[in-house]
N, C-alpha and C positions, 0 to 999 in steps of 0.2 A: 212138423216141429211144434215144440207146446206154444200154446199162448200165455205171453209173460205180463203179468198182472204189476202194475208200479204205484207202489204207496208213497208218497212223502208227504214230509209233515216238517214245519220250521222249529225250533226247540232253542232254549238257550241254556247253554250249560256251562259248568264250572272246566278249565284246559288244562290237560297235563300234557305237556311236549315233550315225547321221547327223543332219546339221544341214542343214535345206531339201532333200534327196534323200528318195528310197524306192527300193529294190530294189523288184522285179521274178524269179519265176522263168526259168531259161531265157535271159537277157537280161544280157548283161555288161556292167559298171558299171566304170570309173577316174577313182578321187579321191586326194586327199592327207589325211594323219593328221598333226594341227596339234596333238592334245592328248597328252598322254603318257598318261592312261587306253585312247587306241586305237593309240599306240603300242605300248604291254603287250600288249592284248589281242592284237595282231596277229602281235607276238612268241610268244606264248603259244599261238596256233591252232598254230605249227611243232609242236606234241606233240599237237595232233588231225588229224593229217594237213591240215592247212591248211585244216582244214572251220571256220566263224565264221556269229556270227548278228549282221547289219544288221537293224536296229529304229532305226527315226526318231523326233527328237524332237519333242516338241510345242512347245516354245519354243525357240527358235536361238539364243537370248541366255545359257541356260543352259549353264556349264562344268562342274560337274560334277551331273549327272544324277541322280535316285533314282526309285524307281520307279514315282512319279505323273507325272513326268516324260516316261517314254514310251510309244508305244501299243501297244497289245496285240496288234499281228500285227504280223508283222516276214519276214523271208527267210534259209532257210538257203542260207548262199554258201559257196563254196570259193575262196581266194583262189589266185589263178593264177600271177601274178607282184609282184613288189616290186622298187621303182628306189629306189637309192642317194637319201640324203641330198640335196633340196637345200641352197644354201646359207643359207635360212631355217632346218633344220634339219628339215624335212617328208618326210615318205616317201609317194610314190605308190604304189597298188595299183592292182592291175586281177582282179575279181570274175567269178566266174559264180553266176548266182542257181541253188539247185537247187529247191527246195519252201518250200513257206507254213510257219509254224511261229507258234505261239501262246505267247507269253513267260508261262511259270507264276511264277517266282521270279528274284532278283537277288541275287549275295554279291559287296561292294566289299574282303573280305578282303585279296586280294592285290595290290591296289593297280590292278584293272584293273575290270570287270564281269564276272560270269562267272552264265550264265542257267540255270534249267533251260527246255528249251522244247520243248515238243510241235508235231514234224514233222508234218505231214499230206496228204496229195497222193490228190488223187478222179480218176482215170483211167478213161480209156473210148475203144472205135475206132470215132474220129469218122470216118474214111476212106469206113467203111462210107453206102450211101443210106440218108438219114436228113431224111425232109421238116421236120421240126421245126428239125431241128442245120441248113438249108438258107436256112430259110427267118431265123431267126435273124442267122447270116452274114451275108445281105445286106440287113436292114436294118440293122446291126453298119455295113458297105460303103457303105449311102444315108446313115444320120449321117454318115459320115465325108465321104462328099462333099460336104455340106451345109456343114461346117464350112472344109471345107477352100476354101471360095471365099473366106472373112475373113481365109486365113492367106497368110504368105508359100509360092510352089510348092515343093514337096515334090521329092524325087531319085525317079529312076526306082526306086535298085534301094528303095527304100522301098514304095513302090507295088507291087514285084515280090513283095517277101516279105506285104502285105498280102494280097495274090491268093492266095500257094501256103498261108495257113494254114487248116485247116478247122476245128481244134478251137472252139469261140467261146471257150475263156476264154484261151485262148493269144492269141490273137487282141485281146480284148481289156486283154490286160497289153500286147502289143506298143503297141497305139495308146494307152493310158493313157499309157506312160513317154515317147512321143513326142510327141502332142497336148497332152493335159491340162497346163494352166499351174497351176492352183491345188494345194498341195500337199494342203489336204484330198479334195480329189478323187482324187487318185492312191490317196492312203491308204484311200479307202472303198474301191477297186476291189482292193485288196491284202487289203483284210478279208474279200472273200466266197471261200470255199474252191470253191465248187458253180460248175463255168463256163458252166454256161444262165445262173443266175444272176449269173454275173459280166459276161457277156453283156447281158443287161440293162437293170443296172444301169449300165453303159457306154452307152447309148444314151437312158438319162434324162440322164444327166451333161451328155452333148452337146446334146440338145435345151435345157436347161438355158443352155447356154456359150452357144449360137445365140441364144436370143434375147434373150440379155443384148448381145451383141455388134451385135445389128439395133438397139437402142437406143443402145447407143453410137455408131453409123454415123447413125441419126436425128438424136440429140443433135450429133456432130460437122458433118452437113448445115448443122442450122440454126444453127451459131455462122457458119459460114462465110458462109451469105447475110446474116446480121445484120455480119458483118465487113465484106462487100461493099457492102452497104447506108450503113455508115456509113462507109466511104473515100469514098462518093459524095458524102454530105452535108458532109462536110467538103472537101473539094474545091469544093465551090459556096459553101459557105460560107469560105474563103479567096479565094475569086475577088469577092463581095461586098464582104470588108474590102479587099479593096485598090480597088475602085469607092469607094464610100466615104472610105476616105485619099484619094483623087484628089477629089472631091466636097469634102472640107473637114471632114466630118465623123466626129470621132475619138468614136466610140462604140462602136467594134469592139472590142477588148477589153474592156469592161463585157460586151455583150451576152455575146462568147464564151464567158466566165468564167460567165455565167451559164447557156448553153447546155452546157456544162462536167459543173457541179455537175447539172442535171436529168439530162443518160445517163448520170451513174455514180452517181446514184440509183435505190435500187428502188422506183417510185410506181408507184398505181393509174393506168390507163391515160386513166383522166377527168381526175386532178391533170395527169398530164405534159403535155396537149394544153392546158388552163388556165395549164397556167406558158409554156408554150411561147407561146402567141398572148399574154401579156403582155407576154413576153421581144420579140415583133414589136413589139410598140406599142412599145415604151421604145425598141426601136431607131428610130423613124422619129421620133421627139422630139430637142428639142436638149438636150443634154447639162445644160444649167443648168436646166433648168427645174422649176419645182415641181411640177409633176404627176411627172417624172423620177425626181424625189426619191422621192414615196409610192409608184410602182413597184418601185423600189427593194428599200424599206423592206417591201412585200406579197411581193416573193419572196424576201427574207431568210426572211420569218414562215415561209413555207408550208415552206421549207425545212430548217428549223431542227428542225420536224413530224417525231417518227418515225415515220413511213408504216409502216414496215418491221423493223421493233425490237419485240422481246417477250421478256419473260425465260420459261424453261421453270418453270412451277408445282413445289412441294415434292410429294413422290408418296406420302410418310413418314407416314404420321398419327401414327404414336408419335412421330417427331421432332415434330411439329408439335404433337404435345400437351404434350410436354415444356418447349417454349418458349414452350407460351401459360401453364403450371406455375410457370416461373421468372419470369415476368413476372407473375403478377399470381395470388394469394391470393382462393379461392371464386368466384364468377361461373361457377356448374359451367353450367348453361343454355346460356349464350354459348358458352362452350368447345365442347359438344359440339356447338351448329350450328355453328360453324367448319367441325370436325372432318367430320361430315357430309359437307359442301358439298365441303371435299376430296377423300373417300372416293368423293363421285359423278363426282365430276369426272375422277377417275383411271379410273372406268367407262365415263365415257361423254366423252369430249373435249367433244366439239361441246353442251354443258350450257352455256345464255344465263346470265350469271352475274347472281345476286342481287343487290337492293338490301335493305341493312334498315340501318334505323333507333335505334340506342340512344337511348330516353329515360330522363331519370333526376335526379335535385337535381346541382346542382353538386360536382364533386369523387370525382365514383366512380367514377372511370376511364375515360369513356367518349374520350377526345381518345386518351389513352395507349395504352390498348385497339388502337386503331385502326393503330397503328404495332405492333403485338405480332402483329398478323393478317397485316399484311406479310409481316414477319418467317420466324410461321412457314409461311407460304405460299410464301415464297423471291419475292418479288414487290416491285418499284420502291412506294416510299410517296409521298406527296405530299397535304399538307394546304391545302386551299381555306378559309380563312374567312369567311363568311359575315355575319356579326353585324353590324348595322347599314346593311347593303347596299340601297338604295330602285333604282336605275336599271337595269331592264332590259339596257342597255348592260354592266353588269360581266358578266352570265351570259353575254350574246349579243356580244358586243362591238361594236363602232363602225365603222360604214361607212367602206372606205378612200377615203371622194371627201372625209373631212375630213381637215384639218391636225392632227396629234398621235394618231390614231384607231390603234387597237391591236385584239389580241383579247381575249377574256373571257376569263373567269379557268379556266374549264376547260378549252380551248387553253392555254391560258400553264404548266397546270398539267401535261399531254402534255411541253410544250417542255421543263419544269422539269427532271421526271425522266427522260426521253428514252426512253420507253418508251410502248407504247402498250393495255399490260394490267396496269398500277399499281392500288396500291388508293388510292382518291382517297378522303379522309375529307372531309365537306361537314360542317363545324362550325357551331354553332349558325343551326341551318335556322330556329328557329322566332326568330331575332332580326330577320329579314328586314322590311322593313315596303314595301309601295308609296307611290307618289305621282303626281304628273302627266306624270314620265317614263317611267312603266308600273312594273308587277308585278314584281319578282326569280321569286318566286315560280312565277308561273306560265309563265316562262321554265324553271325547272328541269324543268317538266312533260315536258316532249321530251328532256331528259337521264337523267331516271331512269322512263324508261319503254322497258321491254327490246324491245318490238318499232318503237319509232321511232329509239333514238338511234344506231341502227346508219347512220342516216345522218340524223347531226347536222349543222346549218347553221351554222355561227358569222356575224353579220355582216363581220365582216373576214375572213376566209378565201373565203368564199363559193365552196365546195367541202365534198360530203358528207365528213365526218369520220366514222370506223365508233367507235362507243363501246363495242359490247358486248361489247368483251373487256375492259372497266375495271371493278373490281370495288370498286361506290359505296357508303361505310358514311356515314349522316348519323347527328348527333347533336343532339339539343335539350335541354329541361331542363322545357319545358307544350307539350305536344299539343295544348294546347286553341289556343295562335295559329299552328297549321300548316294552310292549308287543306284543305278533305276530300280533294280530286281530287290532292293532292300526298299525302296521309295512306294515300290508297288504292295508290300506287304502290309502296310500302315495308312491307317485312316489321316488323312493331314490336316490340323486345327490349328489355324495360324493366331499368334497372339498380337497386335496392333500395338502399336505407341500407344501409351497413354496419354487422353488430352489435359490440358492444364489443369480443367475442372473434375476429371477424374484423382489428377495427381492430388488436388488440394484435397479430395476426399479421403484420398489412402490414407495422406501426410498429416490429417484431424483423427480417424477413426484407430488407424494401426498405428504407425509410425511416430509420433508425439508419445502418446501413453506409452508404446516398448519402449523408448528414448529416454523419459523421465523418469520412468517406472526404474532401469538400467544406473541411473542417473542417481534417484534416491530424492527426487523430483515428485509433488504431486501438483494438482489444478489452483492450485492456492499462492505456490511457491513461484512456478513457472504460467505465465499468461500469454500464448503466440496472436496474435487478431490474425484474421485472412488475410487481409492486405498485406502481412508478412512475410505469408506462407505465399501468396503469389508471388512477389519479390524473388521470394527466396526462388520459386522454378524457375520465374522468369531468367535472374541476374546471376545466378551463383553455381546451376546446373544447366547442361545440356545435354541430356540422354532420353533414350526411347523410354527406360525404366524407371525407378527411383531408387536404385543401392547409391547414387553420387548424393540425392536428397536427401536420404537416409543420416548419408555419412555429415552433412550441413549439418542437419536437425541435431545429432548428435555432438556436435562446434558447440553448436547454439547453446547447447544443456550443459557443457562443459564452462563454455563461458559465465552462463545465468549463474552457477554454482560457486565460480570461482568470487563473482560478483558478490554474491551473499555474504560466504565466507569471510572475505576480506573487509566487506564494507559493512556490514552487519544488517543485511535490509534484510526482508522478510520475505518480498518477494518481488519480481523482475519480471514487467511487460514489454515486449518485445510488438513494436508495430512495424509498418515500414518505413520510417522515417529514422528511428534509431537501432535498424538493424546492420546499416552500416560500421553503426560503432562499436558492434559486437564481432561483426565478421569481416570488416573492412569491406575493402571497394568491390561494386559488382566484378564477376570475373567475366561476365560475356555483357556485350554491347550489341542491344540491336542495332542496326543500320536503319535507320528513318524513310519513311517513305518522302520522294519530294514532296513539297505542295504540291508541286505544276511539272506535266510533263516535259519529257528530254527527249532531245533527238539522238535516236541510236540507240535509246536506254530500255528494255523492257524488264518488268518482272518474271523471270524464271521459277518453277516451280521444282524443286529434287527432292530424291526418297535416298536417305542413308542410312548407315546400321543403326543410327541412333534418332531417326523419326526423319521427321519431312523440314526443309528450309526453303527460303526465299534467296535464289542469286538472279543478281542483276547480269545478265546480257547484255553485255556494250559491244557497237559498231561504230567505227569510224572510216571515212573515206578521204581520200588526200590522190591528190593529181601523182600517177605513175604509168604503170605498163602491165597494168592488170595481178599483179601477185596479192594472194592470199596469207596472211597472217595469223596465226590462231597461237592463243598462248590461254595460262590459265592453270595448265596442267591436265590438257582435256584428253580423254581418252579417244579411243578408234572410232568407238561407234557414234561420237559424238563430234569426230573432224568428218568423218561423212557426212551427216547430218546439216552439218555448214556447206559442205560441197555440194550436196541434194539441192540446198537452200539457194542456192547461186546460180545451178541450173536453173531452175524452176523461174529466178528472177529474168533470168535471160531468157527464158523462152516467151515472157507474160510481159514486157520493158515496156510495150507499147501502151497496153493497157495500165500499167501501172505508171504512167508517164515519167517514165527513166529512159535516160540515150540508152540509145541498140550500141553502142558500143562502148558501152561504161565497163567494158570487161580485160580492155585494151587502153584505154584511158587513165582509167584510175588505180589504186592498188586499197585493199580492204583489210582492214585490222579487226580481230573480233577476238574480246577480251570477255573473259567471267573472273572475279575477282578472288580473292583468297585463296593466290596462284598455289600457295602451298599444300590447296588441300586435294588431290585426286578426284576429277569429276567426267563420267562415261554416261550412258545410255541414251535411247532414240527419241525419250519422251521432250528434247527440248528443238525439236523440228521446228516448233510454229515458233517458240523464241525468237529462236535463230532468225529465222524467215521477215517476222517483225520487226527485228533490232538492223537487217540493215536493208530494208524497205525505206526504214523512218530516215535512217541513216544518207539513203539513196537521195530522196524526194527532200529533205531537210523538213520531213513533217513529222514533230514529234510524237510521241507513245502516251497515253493516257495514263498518269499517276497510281490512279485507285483500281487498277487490275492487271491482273497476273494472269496466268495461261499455261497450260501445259499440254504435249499431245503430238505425234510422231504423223511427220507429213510422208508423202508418196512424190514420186515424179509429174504426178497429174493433178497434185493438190489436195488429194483427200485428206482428211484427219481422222487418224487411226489412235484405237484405245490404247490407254496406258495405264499402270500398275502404280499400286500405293498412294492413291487417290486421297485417303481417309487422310493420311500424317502429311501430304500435300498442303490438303486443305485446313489442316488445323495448326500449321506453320504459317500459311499467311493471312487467318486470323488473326494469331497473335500479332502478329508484321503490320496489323490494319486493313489488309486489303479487304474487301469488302463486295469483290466482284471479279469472279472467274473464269475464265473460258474453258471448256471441257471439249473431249470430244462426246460427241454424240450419242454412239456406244457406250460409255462409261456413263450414264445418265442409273444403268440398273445399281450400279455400285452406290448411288446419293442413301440409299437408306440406312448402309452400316458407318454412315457419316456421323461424329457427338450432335445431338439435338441440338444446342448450343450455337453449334458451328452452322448448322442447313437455317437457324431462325436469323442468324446475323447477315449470312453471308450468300449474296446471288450467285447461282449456278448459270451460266448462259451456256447449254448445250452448240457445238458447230461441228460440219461436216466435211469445211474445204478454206481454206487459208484465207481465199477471198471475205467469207464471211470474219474470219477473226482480225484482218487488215481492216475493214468495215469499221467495226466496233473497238479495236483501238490503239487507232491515229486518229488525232485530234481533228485535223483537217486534210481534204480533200486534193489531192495531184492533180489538177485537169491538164496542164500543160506541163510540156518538160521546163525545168528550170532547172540550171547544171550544177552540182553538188559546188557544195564551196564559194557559189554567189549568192545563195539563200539569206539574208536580212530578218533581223527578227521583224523588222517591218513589211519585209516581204510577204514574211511568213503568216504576219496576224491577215494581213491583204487578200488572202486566200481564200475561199468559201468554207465553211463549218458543215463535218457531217450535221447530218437533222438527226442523232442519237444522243435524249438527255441524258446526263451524266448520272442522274440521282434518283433515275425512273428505269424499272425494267425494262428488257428488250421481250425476251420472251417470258418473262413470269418467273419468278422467284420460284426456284425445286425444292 
């Protein structure tokens, strides 16, 4: 190979930056100077012997330039000649490139660019026999002829001067500044100083251009037999209509129009042959007829379908967490499977998209939610409701051989949003019910099942529909009326009561401002303090959500306004002391904890559709013949639960110093209060069990704690459900000390912060323990229900457990 000889040398010259050009050493250039920065400059080369550096810009739309602006190699030229003004006021030049030169610095001082730039030129005598610098050459020679069959013929003496050059990078600056179209191309073969290397890299460029260029010639083939193809079909098909009009039969334009809309649609190859052979039947029909019509009306449907329509996903997880942020106050869980599901999806595209399910009470966002996921997904929304839906036909929709027959509601919901990777919310799934026109239900089985609804059936379409780019959120409010086989298709994300201080967050950030805002209200006008907005959840709402808070706040703004109005003030603060006189009396009354504990009395803990409460368990004992009383309105699983409770006490009497035959003796009353309202499940075992121990022994129940938690026959204490709105019920109630079972110890972390910093968790395993910790005092002896003395009573020894110090450690 030759040995290459490198000169450089640093120089400062006056810059003219081309716009879409690149210089070339060796290789003379004529353009025109349009700006007066390379007017100057070109003025200004006259005092460096007419030596100038071209440097190309990276944007052509920029006028004046700085030095991010252009690229880093560039050409020192010597400009040659200069022609008079023309009458735009432009000056032509005509350049000789001499060597490469690397732009160190830039000064716009004199109103022109002036560079410092390092010259540099690698020379070597390629003359000499040199198999490498040979062989080079003429694969340099075979691109070029490769290329040159896609381009317009080239001049001989072109060809002539490609022959005589031997160096390779001369060679390939020649066919760069001739060949090459793309201007970063030019510029990569101007940045390599080394000409083996610039050699090349000229011969990837072209392989590169080649077989972009064979795809363009493919692509260009087959529009043309697709052109050809369709001059034919329309030619036969004008030769048709006019048999046709001679025939009598004016349904050529119908059909056309509908022939029309299918080739300048993009459909799967199965729809187009589907609509096509209908689009035949309609035409061999007379034009009135009713069948005509429901053709019709099936290829409006099908059409209407976007086959071919998809919005591009959000790619942002921070954007997308920020607008699940602005929307909607704690639900951290949900947020981060969003987020998730995004992050993977930006991994791995071809990701079959999720189904899951928000269950949760009424009001807790789960509808809204579902438009926030949209959002931040950047994705078409569209809401199906479900609630009350019995006929099969709404999912699948109705055969088009009847009169009025349509699609289901999940086609209609495609057509709605016009997109065909929307997030479709399926609202209250579990309101669904069958009948004798079939299942809803188990019609959804095939739409939120990822590996079939890729090609879904509607009966009015009757054509695969691909679903699984729809990305299906259902919501219900009981799991327990969702069948299993549809339970099992969906990821389950349950939504929690919200606690007080979550509430007061919604009711400040969302709900106030939409309120006022609704209202005609702003911060100036209307003034809520906290303290009114706890009132207001405390006294005035009782729900797991806030639509009942909502609908307050919204009183409240009505009031504030009428206030103004009438009386002329300017504007109305609302504390809690004068929000009674806005809204009247609280509508709900807590029940007070005692000071001092009761006999018979315990704190119950329950979970309902609308969050968690505190009911008192009462026992009482009076001289009879053993019968059991239960009132309250209590359900099955919860008159067991008092029978378990009974047993248990009769088998343990002795230890628990109660007569062995207080079961024969006496008769037992067990009451839960607010008989009117419907109360069932196992979690109030230790209640039970507590309230007539206390009741038993005449040794009252500890004031400051509550308990929750399903016993056995043997005593154990077994986990229970709804832990969180449990315990953020007798928070607000005061309690301030809990009994848990043991097992639900994993559950304390999705407990509000708020709630685990105030309020003691005392984990237990067996009834003994929770009798332990709370009754006041101690049974050592029998003493027979009904002679017990409050003086008796105080007489009695004191557990050794303080009341205001942990047992085992605050969770």
């Amino acid at each position: 190979m030759a040995r290459l000889i490198e000169k450089a040398e640093k120089l400062t010259l006056p810059v003219i930056p081309l716009r879409g050009l690149v210089a070339f050493p060796a290789l003379p250039m004529n353009f025109e100077l349009e700006r007066s920065i390379s007017k100057k400059a070109c003025a200004a080369a006259s005092h460096s012997d007419m030596y100038a550096f071209l440097v190309t810009q990276r944007d052509i739309q920029v006028d004046d330039p700085e030095r991010s602006d252009l690229y880093d190699v560039g050409c020192v030229v010597r400009i040659k000649q200069t022609f008079n003004k023309n009458p735009e006021g432009n000056i032509r030049i005509v350049t000789e490139g001499l060597c490469r030169g690397t732009l160190l610095s830039i000064d716009k001082s004199n109103g022109y660019l002036t560079a410092e730039v390092m010259s540099k030129t690698l020379t070597g005598d390629f003359n000499a026999p040199d198999v490498t610098v040979e062989a080079l050459n003429r694969e340099i020679l075979g691109a070029l002829d490769d290329i040159l069959r896609f381009l317009p013929p080239v001049s001989d003496d072109f060809m002539l001067t490609v022959n005589s050059l031997k160096n390779p990078g001369m060679l390939a600056d020649f066919i760069a500044s001739s060949i090459l179209v793309r201007l970063e191309d030019k510029q990569a073969i101007l940045d390599i100083f080394d000409p083996i290397q610039r050699g090349e890299a000229l011969i990837s460029i072209i392989d590169s251009e080649i077989r972009l260029l064979e795809t363009e010639m493919d692509i260009h083939r087959k529009v043309k037999e697709a052109i050809d193809d369709h001059q034919r079909d329309y030619y036969l098909r004008e030769q048709l209509k006019v048999i046709q009009t001679e025939l009598g039969n004016d349904f050529g334009d119908d059909a056309e129009s509908y022939i029309e809309k299918i080739e300048n649609t993009t459909l799967p190859e199965e729809v187009r042959e589907k609509l096509m052979r209908e689009v035949n039947r309609m035409a061999k029909m007379p034009f009135g007829s009713p069948e005509s019509a429901l053709l019709r009306n099936y290829l409006d449907t099908c059409l209407e379908i976007p086959w071919d329509k998809t919005t591009k996903d959000r790619a942002d997880v921070e954007a997308a967490r920020k607008i699940l942020d602005a929307d909607h106050d704690g639900l951290t869980k949900i947020k981060e499977r969003i987020l998730e599901f995004i992050a993977v999806k930006q991994l791995n595209p071809g990701l079959k998209n999720q189904i899951i399910c928000f269950a949760g009470p009424p009001g807790v966002g789960k509808t809204s939610l579902g438009a926030s996921i949209a959002r931040a997904m950047k994705r078409k929304y569209v809401r199906v409701s479900l609630g009350g839906i019995r006929d099969e036909s709404d999912i699948r929709g109705h055969r088009k051989t009847y009169i009025g027959s349509m699609p289901g509601r999940i086609i209609n919901a495609l057509i709605q949003c016009g997109s065909m990777n929307p997030v479709v919310l399926l609202d209250e799934v579990d309101k669904m019910c069958g009948d004798a026109h079939g299942d809803p239900s188990s019609a959804l089985l095939e739409v939120l099942d990822s590996e079939q609804n890729k090609a879904f059936r509607d009966h009015f379409v009757e054509i695969p529909v691909d679903l699984s780019e729809c990305f299906f959120i259902a919501t219900a409010n009981n799991l327990s009326t969702v069948p299993r086989p549809l339970l099992d298709r969906m990821e389950i994300i349950e939504l929690n009561t919200y606690t007080p201080n979550e509430k007061l967050a919604i009711a400040k950030n969302h709900l106030i401002p939409k309120q006022m805002k609704n209202h005609g209200l702003n911060k100036r006008m209307l003034k809520i303090a906290d303290d009114a907005i706890r009132e207001l959840i405390s006294g005035y709402t009782r729900e797991s959500g806030v639509r009942t808070l909502e609908r307050e706040i919204a009183s409240l703004c009505r009031k504030a306004a009428k206030k103004m109005v009438e009386e002329g003030t300017k504007s109305v603060s609302v504390t809690a002391k004068n929000l009674k006189d806005l809204l009247g009396e609280r509508k709900f009354i807590d029940e007070s904890m005692s000071e001092s504990g009761e006999v018979g009395v315990t704190n119950g803990l329950a979970y309902t559709e609308v969050g968690g409460d505190v009911l008192k368990v009462e026992a009482i004992v009076m001289e009879g013949s053993g019968k059991i009383e239960l009132t309250g309105t209590l359900g099955d699983v919860m008159k067991e639960s008092a029978r378990l409770a009974v047993s248990y006490i009769r088998a343990h009497a002795a230890e628990l110093g109660i007569a062995p035959d207080f079961h024969k003796t006496k008769d037992i009353h067990i009451h839960v209060p607010e008989g009117a309202v419907p109360k069932d499940g196992p979690s109030a075992g230790v209640t039970l069990t507590t309230s007539l121990v206390s009741a038993l022994t005449g040794i009252p129940v500890r004031h400051n704690i509550a308990m929750t938690g399903e016993i056995t026959l043997t005593g154990r204490v077994l986990a229970i459900g709804g832990l969180r709105e449990k315990s953020t019920a007798a928070y607000t109630m005061g309690v301030r000390r809990i009994l848990i079972p043991k097992d639900n110890v994993r559950d304390l972390k999705d407990i509000d912060n708020a709630v685990r910093e105030e309020v003691e968790f005392i984990p237990v395993s067996n009834i003994a323990e929770v009798l332990e910790l709370a009754l006041v005092k101690k049974a050592e002896k029998h003493i027979p229900a009904g002679d017990i003395t409050a003086e008796k009573a105080s007489s009695q020894p004191i557990y050794n457990i303080p009341v205001n110090e942990p047992v085992y450690g605050t969770i």
